[in-house]
NULUMSE-899857 format. One line per 5 residues: number of its first residue (from 1); their letters; for each residue x, y, z of N, C-alpha, C. Coordinates in nm, 4 decimals. Each point is the difference from the previous one (the first is absolute). Layout:
BEGIN
NUM> A> X/Y/Z/X/Y/Z/X/Y/Z; ...;
! end
This chain:
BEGIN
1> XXXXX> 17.6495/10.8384/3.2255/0.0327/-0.0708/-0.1224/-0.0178/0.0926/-0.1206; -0.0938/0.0581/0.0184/-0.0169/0.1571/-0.0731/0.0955/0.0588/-0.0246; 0.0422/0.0392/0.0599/0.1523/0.0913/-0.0004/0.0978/-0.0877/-0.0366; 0.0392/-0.1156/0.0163/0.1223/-0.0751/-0.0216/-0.0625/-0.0174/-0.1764; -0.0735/-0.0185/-0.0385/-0.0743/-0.0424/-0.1318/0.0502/0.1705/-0.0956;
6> XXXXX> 0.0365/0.1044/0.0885/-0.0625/0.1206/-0.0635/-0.1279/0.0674/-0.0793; -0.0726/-0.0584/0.0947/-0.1480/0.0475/-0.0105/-0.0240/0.1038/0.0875; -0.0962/0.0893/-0.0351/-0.0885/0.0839/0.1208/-0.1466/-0.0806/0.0490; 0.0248/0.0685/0.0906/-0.1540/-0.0703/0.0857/-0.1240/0.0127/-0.1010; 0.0323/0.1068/-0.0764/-0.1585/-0.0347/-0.0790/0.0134/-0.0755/-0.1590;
11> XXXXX> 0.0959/-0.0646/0.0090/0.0127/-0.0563/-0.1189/-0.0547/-0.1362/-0.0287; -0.0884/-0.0056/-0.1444/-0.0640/-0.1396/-0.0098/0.0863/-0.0954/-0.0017; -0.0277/-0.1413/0.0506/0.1238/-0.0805/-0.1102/-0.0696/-0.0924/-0.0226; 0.1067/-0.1212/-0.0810/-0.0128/-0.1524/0.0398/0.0407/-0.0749/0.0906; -0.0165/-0.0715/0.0540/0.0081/-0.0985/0.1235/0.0323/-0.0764/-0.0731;
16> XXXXX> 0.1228/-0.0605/-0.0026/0.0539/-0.1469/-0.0419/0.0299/-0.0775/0.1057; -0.0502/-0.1033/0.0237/0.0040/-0.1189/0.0659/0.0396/-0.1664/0.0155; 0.1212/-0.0280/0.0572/0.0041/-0.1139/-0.0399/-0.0280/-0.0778/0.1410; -0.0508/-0.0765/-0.0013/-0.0305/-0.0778/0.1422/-0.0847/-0.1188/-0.0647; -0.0564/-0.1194/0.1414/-0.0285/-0.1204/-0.0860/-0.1798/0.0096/0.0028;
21> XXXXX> -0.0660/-0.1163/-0.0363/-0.0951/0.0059/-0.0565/-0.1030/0.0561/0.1254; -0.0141/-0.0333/0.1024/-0.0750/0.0394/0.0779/-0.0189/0.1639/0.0234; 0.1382/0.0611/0.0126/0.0348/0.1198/0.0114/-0.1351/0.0572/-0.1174; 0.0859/-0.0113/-0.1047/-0.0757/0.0252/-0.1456/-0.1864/0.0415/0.0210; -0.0166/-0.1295/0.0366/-0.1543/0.0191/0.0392/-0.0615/0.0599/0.0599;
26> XXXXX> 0.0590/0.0179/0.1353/-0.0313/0.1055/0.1092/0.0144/0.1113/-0.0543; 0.1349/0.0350/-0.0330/-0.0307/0.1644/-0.0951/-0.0714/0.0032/-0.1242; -0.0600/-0.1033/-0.0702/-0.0965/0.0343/-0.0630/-0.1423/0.0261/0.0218; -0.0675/-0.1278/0.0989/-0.0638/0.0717/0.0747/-0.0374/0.1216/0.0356; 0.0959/0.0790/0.0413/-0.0144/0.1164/0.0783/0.0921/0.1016/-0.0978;
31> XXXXX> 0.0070/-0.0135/-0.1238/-0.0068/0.0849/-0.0802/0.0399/0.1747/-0.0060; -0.1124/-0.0093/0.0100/-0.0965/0.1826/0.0110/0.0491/0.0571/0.1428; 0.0264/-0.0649/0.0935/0.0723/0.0445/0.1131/0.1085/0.0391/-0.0110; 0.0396/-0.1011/-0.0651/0.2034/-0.0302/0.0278/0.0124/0.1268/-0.1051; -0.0200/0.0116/-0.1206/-0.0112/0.0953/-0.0770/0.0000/0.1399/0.0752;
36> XXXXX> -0.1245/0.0103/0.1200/-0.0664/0.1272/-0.0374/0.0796/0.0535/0.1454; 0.0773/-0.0932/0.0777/0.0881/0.0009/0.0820/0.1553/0.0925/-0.0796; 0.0590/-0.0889/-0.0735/0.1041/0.0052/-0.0048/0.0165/0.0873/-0.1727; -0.0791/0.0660/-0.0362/-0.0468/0.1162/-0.1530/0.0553/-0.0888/-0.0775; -0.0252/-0.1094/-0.0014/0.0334/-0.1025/-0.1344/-0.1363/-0.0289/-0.1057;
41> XXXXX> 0.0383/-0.0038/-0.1044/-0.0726/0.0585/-0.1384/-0.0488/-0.1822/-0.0188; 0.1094/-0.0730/-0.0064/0.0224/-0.1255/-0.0198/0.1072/-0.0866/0.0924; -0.0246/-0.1568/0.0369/0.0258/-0.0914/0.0514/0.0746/-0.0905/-0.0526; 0.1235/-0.0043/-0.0631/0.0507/-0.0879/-0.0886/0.0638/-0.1245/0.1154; -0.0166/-0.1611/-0.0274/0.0741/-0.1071/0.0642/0.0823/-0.0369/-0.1110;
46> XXXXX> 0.1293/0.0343/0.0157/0.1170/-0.0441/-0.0852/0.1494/-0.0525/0.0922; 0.1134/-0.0779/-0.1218/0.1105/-0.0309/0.1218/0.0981/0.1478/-0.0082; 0.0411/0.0130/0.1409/0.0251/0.1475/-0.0120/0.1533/-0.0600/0.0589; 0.1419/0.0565/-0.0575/0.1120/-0.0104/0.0591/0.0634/0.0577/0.1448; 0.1054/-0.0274/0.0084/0.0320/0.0654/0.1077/0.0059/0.1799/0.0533;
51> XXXXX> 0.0003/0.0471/-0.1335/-0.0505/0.1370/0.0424/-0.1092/-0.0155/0.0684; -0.1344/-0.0517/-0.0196/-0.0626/0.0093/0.0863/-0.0068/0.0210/0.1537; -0.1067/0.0478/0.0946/-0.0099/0.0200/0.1621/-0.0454/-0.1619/-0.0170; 0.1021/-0.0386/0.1062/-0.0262/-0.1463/0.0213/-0.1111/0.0404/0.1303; -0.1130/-0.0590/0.0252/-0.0671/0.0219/0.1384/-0.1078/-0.1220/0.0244;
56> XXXXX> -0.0333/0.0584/0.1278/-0.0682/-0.1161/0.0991/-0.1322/-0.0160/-0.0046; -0.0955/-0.0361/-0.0817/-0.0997/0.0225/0.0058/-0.1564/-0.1215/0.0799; 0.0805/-0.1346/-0.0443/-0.0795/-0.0819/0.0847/0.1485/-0.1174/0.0598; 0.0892/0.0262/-0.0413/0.1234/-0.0757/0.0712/0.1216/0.0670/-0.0068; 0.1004/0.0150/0.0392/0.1390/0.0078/0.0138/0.0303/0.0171/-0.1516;
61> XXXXX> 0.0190/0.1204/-0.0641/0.0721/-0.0190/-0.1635/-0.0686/-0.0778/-0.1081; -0.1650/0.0091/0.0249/-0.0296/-0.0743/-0.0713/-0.0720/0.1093/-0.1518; 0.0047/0.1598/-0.0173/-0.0253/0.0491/-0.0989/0.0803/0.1202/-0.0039; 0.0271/0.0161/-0.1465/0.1066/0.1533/-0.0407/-0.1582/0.0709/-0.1097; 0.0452/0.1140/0.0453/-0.0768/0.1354/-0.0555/0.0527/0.0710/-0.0365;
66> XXXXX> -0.0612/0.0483/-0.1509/0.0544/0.1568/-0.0350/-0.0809/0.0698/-0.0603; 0.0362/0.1499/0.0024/-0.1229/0.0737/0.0106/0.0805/0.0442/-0.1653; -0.0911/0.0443/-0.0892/0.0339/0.0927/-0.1139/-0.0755/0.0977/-0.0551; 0.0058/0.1221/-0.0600/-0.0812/0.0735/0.0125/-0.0636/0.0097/-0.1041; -0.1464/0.0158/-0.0386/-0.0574/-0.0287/-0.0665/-0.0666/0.1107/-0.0328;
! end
């Protein structure tokens, strides 16, 4: 997603997120992980269009992500 984004592997970003409320929580929760996982600076939950990666995260199409570089 890195590469399709035109990022390099060591690049910080933002994580924009749109998915529903439960989702939300769980990655807040776990924060400092998801972050320290994926070199994200910040965690934004916003509605993100169809550019977005539509993906699967606790159902079938139920969250789109995009990465931006920060």
């Amino acid at each position: 997603m890195r590469k399709d984004s035109g990022l390099e592997v060591t690049d910080r970003i933002l994580l924009k997120v749109d998915t529903n409320s439960f989702i939300q929580e769980v990655i807040r929760a776990n924060q400092e992980y998801v972050c320290n996982k994926v070199l994200a600076n910040t965690i934004s939950f916003e509605s993100l269009g169809a550019g977005a990666l539509l993906t699967n995260l606790e159902t079938e199409a139920d969250s789109r992500i995009e990465l931006v570089k920060n």
